[in-house]
N, C-alpha and C positions, 0 to 999 in steps of 0.2 A: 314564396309559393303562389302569392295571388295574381302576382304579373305572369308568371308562368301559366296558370289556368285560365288566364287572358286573355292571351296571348295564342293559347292554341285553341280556342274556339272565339274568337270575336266578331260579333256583328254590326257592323255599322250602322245607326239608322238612318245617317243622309245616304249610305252610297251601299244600297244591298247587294252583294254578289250574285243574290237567287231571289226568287219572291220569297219573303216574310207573310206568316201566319200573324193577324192582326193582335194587336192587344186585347180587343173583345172575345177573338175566339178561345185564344188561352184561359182566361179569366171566368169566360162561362161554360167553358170545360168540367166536365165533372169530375171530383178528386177521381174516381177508378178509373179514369179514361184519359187522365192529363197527361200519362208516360205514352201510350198510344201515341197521341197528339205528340208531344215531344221525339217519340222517337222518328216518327213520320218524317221530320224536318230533315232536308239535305243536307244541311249541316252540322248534322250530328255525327254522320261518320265520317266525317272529316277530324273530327278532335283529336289531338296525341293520346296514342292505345294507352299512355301512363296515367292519364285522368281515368278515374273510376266510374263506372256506369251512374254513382247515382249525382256523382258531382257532375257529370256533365250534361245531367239531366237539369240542375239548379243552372248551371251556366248559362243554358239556353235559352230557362226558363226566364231569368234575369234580361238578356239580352233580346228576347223577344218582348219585352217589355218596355224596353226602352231604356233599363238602365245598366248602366255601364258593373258588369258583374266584376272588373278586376275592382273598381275604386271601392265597391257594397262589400269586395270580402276582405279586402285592406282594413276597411274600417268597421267591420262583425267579422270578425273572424270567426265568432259561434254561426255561421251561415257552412262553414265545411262540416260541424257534425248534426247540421240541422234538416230532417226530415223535408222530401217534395210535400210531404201530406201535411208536415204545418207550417207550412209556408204558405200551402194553397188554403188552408184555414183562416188567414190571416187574411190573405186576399181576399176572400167571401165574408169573413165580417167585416169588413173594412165597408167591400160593395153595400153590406144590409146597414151599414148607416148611413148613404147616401153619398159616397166619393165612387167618385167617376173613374172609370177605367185608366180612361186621360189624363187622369189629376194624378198614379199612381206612382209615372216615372220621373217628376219632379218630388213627389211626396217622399216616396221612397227613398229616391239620389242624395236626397238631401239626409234624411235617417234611415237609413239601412239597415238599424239595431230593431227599427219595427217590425221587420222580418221575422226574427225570432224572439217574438213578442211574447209573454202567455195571455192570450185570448182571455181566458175568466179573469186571473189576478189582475194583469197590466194594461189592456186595450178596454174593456169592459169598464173596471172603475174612471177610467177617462171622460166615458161617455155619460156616465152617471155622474158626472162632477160636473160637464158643461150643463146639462139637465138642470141638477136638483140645488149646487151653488148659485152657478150662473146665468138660472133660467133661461139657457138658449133652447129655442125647438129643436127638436129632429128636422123638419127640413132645414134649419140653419147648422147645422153640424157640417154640414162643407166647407163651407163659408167659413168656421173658424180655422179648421185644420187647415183648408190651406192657406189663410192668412202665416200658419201658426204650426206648420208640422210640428214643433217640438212639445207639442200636445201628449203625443203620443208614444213618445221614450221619458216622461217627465210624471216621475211617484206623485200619485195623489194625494195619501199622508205625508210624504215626507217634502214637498217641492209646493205643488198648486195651492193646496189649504193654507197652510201657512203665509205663501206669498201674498193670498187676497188677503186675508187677515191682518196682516202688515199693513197690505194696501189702504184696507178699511180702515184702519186705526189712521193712518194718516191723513184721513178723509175722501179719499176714492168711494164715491158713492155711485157712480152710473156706472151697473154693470154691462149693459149693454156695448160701451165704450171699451171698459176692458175686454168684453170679449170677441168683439169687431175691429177694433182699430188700435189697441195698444195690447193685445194676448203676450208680447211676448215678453211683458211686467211679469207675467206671474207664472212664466215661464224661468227665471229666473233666479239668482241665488239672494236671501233677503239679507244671509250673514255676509256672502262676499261679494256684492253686486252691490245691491239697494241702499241699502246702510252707508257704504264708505262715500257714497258718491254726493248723500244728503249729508253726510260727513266733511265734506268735501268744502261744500259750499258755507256750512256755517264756519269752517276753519280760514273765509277768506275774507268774512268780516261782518256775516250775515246773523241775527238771531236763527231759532231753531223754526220759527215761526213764520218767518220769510223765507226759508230755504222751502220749508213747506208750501208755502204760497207759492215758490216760482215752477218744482216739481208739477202742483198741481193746473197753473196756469200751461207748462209743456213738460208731459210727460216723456216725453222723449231725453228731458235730462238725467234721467233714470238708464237710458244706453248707450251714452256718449261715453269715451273714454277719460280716466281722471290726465293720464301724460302725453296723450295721443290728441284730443280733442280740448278738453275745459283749461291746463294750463299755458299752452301754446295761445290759444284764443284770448285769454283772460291776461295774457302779456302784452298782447299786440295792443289788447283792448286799452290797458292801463299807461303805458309806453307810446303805442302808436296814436292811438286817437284820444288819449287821458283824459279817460271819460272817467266819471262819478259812478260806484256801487251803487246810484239810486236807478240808476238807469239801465243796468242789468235786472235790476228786481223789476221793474215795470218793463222789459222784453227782455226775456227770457231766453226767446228764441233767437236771442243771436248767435247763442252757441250750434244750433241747427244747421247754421249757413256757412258754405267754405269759407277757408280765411283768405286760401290763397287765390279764389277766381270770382270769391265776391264782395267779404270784406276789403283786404285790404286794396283790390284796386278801384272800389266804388270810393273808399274814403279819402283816397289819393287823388283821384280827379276830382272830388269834391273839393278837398284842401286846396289843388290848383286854381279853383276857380271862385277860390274862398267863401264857398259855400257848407254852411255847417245845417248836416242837416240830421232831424232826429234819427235816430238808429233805427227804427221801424220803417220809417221812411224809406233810406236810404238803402235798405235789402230787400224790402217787401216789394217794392216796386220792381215794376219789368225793364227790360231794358229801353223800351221806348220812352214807357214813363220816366224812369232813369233822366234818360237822354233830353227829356223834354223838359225838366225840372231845373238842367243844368242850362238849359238854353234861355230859361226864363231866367235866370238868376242873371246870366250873362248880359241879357236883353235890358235888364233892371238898373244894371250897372253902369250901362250905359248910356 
């Protein structure tokens, strides 16, 4: 059904068939004036007469925004029995804490279940959690969501609390960190996410204690995948370059780095040029540096 409502009214935003009413005007429309506003648009009676007045009022609405209304009702399908008037609810508190009209059609595309949010129980205790857990200000409440849309479809009791909690217990102490550069920790699941992955790590020959320390050292080990990213890497690592577990726990982040366009062909022209160089080295640098490291070794050799 959503490709079908899609389909018969869609707007492109790179290639308009008519002028578009901006994402400002909509958005600062007033809820008794927004079907006005809507209906005005020329592309309104354009829609198949089988889409319903008020669904083709959201389609527009969606599309005038920026975001693509068939993938939003694919994936909310509670957006076909959901009210223009709380939708544009959502919109205006969303504006009253400081996201940007601009910031709406990436926010949104990405969670589309915020739409049909409820404003006091689900949207509200959000904002009171980056507040009064995570001390971030009100003018920085932009700043996380959109590092972090999934702020915003994510229970406060049953998801965020817990997750920092977790977090904390493991020793995550700079909140600031978690709520600017690593949010989407504690966006996450602590029973099937976090857990198996620090799980993971002590099952491959680490104490509880160093799995710990390498988490903490790059928290990004926390969103890698265990079949997709840590056991493919941690084969090549073991097999290809038969390196020592001491050396994963002192860089961590080598699991951050591709295998296929950085590991293994930085470690194979290293090997060609029988140059062993440490793992931090050997990724962290640029490709100049790279380049220049191998020339000097070559030069040495010579």
């Amino acid at each position: 059904m959503s490709a079908a409502l899609s389909s018969s009214l869609y707007i492109s935003p790179k290639k308009p068939s008519c002028p578009q009413q901006s994402q400002s005007t909509i958005l600062s429309t007033k809820p008794t004036s927004i079907k006005t506003t809507l209906h005005s648009h020329p592309l309104f009676s354009v829609a198949d007469q089988t889409v319903t007045l008020q669904m083709k009022e959201k389609i527009l609405c969606l599309e005038l925004m920026g975001i693509d209304s068939g993938k939003a009702l694919s994936l909310n399908p509670c957006l076909c029995s959901a009210s223009l008037e709380s939708i544009e609810s959502v919109l205006h508190f969303l504006q009253s804490k400081g996201i940007y009209p601009n910031d709406l059609p990436r926010i949104l595309g990405m969670c589309p279940k915020i739409l049909t949010s409820d404003v006091r129980t689900e949207l509200h205790p959000v904002f009171m959690f980056l507040s009064n857990d995570l001390h971030v200000p009100e003018n920085a409440f932009r700043r996380v969501i959109k590092k972090c849309p999934r702020f915003l479809i994510s229970s406060v009791e049953d998801q965020l609390k817990p997750a920092l909690f977790y977090l904390q217990r493991l020793g995550f102490k700079d909140l600031e960190a978690l709520a600017y550069q690593d949010p989407i920790l504690l966006v996450s699941s602590v029973e099937h996410t976090l857990i198996p992955k620090l799980r993971f790590l002590e099952s491959i020959g680490y104490s509880r204690a160093e799995a710990i320390g390498m988490i903490l050292r790059c928290p990004a080990l926390f969103t890698f995948s265990i079949e997709n990213n840590f056991k493919p890497k941690l084969d090549y690592f073991m097999s290809g370059i038969k390196g020592k577990l001491e050396n994963l726990k002192e860089f961590p982040q080598y699991f951050a780095f591709s295998l296929e366009k950085r590991i293994k062909p930085r470690h194979l022209e290293s090997k060609e040029r029988g140059l062993e160089l440490p793992l931090s080295l050997m990724l962290k640098s640029t490709d100049e540096e790279f380049e220049q490291l191998l020339t000097k070794h070559s030069s040495v050799a010579n």
